[in-house]
N, C-alpha and C positions, 0 to 999 in steps of 0.2 A: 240617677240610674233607674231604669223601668226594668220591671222585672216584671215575669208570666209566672203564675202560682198553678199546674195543673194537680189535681186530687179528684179523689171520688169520695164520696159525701151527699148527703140530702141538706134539705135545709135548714136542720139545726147546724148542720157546721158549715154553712154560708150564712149565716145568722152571728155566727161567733166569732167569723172573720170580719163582718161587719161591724160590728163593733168592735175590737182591735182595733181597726184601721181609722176607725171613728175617733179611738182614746189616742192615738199614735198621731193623727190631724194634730188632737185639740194642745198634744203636747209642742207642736212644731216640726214633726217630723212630715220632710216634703217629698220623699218616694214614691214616686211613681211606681202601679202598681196592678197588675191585670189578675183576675180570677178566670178559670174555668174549670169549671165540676160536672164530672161525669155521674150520673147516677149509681153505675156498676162498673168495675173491673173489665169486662168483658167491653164493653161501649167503649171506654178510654183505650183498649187495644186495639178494636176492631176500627176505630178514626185514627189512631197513629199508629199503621201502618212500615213495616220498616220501610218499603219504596215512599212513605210520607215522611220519616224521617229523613231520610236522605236529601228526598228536596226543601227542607225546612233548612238542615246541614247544608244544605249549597246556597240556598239565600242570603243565610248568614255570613258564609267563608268571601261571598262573590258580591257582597254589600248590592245581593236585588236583580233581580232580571229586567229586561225589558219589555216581554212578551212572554208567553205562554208558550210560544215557538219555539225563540229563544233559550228557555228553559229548558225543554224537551230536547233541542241539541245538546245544550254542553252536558245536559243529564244522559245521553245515549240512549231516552225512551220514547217510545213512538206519544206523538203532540195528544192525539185525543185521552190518553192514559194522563198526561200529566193536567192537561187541562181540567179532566175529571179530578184528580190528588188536589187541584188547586182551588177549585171549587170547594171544596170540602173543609181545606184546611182555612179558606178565605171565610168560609159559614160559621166555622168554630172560633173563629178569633183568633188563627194563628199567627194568620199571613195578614197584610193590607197592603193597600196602592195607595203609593205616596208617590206625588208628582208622574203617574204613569207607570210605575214602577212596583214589582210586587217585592213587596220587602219581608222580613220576620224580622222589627224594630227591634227584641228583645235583649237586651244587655245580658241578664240572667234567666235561665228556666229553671223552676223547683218542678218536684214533684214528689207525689206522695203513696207509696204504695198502702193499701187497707192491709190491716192485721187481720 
């Protein structure tokens, strides 16, 4: 299973995950397993966007697009907006192109709201 961990955090608590995932190895456990850490609250909102949520949600339901085109159709939003969304969520490690294909590989998303 791969799973996508997103939270906000500096780098003592990506320090602390790394080591977990370190002791978790050395135990045998073979999960797969993606981090991404926003510095602030506001950054982790202002990049997942709900029109970004939605197409992360249609990658997922529609196992991948074909094109940026294609997306923008079945999504009902004009191509250069989504091309821009896809960008962005492609920079962040949401999304990748697998065989041509932009996909959100992720089995599981966590996340983590700051207290």
């Amino acid at each position: 299973m791969t799973t996508l961990s997103v939270s906000v955090g500096g780098r003592k608590e990506m320090g602390e995950r790394f080591i977990a995932a370190w002791k978790r190895a050395e135990a045998g456990d073979t999960t797969e397993e993606r981090h991404i850490t926003f510095e602030t609250w506001e950054q982790l909102t202002s990049t997942l966007t709900e029109s970004r949520l939605e197409l992360l949600r249609h990658l997922r339901t529609a196992d991948g697009a074909d094109s940026t085109e294609a997306l923008a159709k079945s999504l009902g939003r004009e191509h250069k907006d989504v091309r821009e969304d896809v960008q962005v969520l492609e920079d962040g490690g949401f999304i990748e192109r697998m065989d041509g294909r932009l996909v959100a590989p992720w089995e599981v998303v966590v996340s983590q709201k700051p207290e």
